[in-house]
C-alpha positions as CSV (number, residue, x, y, z in Angstrom):
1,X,271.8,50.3,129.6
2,X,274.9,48.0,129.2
3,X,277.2,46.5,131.8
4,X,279.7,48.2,133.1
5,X,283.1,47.1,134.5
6,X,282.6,45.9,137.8
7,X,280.3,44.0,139.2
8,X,276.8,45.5,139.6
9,X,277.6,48.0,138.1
10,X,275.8,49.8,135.0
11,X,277.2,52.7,132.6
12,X,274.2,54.4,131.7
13,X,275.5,57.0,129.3
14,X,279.3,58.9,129.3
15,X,279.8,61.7,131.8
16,X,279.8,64.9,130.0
17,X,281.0,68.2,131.0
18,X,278.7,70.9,132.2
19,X,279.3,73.2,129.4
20,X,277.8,76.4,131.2
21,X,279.9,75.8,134.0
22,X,283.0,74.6,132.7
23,X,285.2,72.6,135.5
24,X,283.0,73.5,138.2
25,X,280.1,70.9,139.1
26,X,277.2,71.6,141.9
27,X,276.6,67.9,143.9
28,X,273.9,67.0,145.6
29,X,274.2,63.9,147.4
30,X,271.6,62.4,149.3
31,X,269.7,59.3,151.2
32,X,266.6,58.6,149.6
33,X,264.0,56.0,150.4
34,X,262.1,54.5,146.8
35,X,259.3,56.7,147.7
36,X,261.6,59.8,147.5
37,X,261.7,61.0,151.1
38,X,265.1,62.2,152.6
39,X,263.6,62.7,155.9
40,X,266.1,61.2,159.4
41,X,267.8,58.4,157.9
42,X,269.8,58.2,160.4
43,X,266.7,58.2,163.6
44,X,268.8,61.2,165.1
45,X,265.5,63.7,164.6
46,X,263.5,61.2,166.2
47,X,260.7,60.9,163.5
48,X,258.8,57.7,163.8
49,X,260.0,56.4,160.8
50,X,263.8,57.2,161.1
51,X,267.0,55.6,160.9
52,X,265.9,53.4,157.5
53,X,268.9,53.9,156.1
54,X,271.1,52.6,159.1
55,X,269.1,49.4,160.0
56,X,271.0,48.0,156.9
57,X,273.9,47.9,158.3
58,X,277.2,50.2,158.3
59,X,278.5,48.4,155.1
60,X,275.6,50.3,153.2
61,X,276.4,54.2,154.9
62,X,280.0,53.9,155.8
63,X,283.3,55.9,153.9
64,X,283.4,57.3,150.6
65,X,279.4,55.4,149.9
66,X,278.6,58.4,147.3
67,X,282.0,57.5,145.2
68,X,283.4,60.9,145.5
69,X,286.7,60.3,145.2
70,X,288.9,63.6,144.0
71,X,286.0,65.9,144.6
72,X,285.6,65.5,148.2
73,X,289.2,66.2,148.1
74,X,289.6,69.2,145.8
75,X,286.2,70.5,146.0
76,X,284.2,72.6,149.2
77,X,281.0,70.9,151.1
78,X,278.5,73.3,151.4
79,X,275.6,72.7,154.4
80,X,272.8,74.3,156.0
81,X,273.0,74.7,159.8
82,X,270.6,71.7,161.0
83,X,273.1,68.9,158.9
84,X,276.1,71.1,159.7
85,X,275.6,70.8,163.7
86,X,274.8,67.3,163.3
87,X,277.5,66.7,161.5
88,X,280.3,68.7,163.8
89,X,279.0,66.2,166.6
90,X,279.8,63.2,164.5
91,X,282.7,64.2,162.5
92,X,285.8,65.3,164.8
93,X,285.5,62.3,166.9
94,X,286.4,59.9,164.7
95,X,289.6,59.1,162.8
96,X,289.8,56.4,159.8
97,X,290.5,57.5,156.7
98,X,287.6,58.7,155.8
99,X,286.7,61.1,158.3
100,X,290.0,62.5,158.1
101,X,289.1,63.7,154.7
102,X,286.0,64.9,155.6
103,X,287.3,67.1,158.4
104,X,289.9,68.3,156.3
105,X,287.9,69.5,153.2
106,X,286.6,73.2,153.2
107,X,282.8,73.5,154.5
108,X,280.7,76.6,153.7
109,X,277.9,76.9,156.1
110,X,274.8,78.6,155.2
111,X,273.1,80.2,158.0
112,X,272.0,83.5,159.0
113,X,272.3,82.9,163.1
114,X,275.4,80.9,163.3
115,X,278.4,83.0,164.7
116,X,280.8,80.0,166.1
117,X,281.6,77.3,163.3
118,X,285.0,76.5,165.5
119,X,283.7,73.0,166.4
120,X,284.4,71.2,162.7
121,X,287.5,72.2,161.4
122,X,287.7,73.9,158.1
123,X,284.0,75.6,158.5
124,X,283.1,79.0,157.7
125,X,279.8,80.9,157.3
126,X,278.6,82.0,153.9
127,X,279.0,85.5,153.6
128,X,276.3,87.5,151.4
129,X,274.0,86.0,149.4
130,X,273.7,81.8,149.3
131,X,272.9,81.3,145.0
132,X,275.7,84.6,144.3
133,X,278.3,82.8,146.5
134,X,277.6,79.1,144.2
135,X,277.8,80.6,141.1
136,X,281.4,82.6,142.0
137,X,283.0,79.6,143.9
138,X,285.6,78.2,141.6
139,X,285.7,74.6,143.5
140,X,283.0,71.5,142.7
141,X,280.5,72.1,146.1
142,X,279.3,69.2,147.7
143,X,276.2,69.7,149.2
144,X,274.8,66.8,151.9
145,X,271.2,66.6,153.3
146,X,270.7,70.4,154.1
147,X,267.2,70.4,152.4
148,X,266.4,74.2,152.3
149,X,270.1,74.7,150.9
150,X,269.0,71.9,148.2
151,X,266.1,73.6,147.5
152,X,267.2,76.7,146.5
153,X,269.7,75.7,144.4
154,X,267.2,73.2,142.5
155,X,264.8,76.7,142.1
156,X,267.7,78.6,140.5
157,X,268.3,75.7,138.7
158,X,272.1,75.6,139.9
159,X,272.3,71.9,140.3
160,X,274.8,69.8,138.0
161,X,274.9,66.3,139.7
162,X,272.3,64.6,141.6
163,X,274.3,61.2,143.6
164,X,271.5,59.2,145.3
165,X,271.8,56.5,147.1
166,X,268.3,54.7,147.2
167,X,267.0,52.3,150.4
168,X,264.8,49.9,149.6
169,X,262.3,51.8,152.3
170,X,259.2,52.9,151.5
171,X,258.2,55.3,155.1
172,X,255.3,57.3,153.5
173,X,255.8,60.7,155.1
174,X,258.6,62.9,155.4
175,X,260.0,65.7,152.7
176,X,261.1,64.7,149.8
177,X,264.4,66.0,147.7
178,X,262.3,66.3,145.1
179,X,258.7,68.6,145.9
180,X,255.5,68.0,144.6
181,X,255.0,71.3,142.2
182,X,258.3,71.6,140.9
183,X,259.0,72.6,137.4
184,X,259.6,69.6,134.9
185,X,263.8,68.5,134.8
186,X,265.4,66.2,132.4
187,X,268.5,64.3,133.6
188,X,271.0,62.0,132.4
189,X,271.4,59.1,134.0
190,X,275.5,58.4,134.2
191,X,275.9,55.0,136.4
192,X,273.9,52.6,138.9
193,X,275.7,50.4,141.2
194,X,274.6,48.5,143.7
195,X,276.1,49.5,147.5
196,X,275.1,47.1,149.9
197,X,271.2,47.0,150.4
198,X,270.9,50.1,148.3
199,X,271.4,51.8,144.6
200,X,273.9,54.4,143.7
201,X,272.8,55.9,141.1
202,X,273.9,59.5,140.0
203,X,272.3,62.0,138.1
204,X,273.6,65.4,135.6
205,X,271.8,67.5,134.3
206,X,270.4,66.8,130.8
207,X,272.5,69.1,127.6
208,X,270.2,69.0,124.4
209,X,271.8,68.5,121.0
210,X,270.6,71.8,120.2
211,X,272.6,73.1,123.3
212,X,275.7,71.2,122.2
213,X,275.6,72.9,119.1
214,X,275.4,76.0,120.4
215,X,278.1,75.7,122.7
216,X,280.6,74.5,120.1
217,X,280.1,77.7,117.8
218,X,280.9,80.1,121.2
C-alpha cells in the first residue's frame, strides 16, 4: 500500500470497471464500528449503545463524508423504509450545499406498505420486484443504512462498491453489515483515508485474472 496524494490518504490498488456491469456501479455506503456493527449510529433508535458515530463530532459525519462526488449527482439513492422516514425528517429542513444535493437526487424506496413518499422530494416506491428493478436501472444506486435492502443485494451478489466509514467503537451488539454465515467474498481494496476520528475506506468487488481474460475475448 503506497501513499497517495493527499494527506492520509492511501491508494490501495487502481479503480477498475465492473466489467459485468459496464458504467453502472451498486454502492453501499455505511457507518461501521471496528467490530462491524451498523446498528443507530446516530442514538435516534434509542439502543443503549447508539449515537457512536456522532459523539465525534460533526466534522467526522457532516457533507459529502463518503466522497461521492459525481454519483450522488448522476446516480439514484435507493432505501428501505425505516432509513428513508428517518431520513425525510432530517433532510428537507436543512439547506447547505450538501443537503440540497441530497434532496435533489432521485430516491427509490423499497417498501411494500408505503403509499405517501411526498415528504422528501424526488422519492418514489419501487415498483415490482427489489433485485429485477437493480439490475434494469441504468443509473450508479446509492444505497445508505437500509440493512434488509443491503442484504439482499449482498445475497444476489449485486453489490459493486462497499464505502465504509469505520469509528473507532467497539459496542459489542447490534447487526452487522456483514452476517455471520455468509458465503466467502473477495474484495479489492481501492483507497483508505482518514476522515476525522474515522477511516474511509472503500471496497469493489474483486475481478480474477481469469475473469479479465475472459471478458476481453467477449
Amino acid at each position: 500500500m503506497s501513499p497517495g496524494g493527499d494527506a492520509g490518504t492511501y491508494r490501495c490498488l487502481s479503480t477498475a470497471p465492473d466489467p459485468w456491469r459496464p458504467g453502472v456501479s451498486i454502492i453501499v455506503i455505511e457507518f461501521v464500528t471496528l467490530d462491524g456493527i451498523v446498528t443507530d449510529p446516530d442514538g435516534r433508535a434509542g439502543t443503549p449503545a447508539g449515537g457512536w458515530a456522532f459523539r465525534h463530532g460533526p466534522a467526522t459525519v457532516a457533507g459529502d463524508k463518503f466522497r461521492l462526488g459525481s454519483v450522488l449527482d448522476d446516480g439514484v439513492m435507493l432505501l428501505g423504509r425505516r432509513t428513508w422516514q428517518q431520513f425525510s425528517r432530517l433532510w428537507p429542513t436543512r439547506e447547505d450545499p450538501f443537503s440540497a444535493r441530497m434532496n435533489a437526487v432521485p430516491k427509490l424506496v423499497a417498501s411494500r406498505t408505503l403509499t405517501d413518499v411526498s415528504a422528501w422530494a424526488n422519492s418514489t416506491v419501487l415498483a415490482g420486484d427489489l433485485l429485477d428493478a437493480v439490475k434494469r436501472e441504468e443509473r450508479d444506486v446509492i444505497i445508505t443504512g437500509s440493512l434488509s435492502v443491503v442484504h439482499a443485494l449482498m445475497a444476489a451478489d449485486l453489490v459493486d462498491e462497499y464505502r465504509l466509514l469505520t469509528f473507532p467503537t467497539l459496542v459489542g451488539s447490534g447487526e452487522r453489515l456483514f452476517p455471520a454465515g455468509g458465503p466467502p467474498t473477495h474484495l479489492e481494496c481501492v483507497s483508505a483515508e482518514q476522515a476525522g476520528a474515522a477511516v474511509l475506506a472503500r471496497y469493489r468487488r474483486e475481478v480474477s485474472a481469469a475473469g479479465r481474460d475472459q471478458t476481453a475475448t467477449i
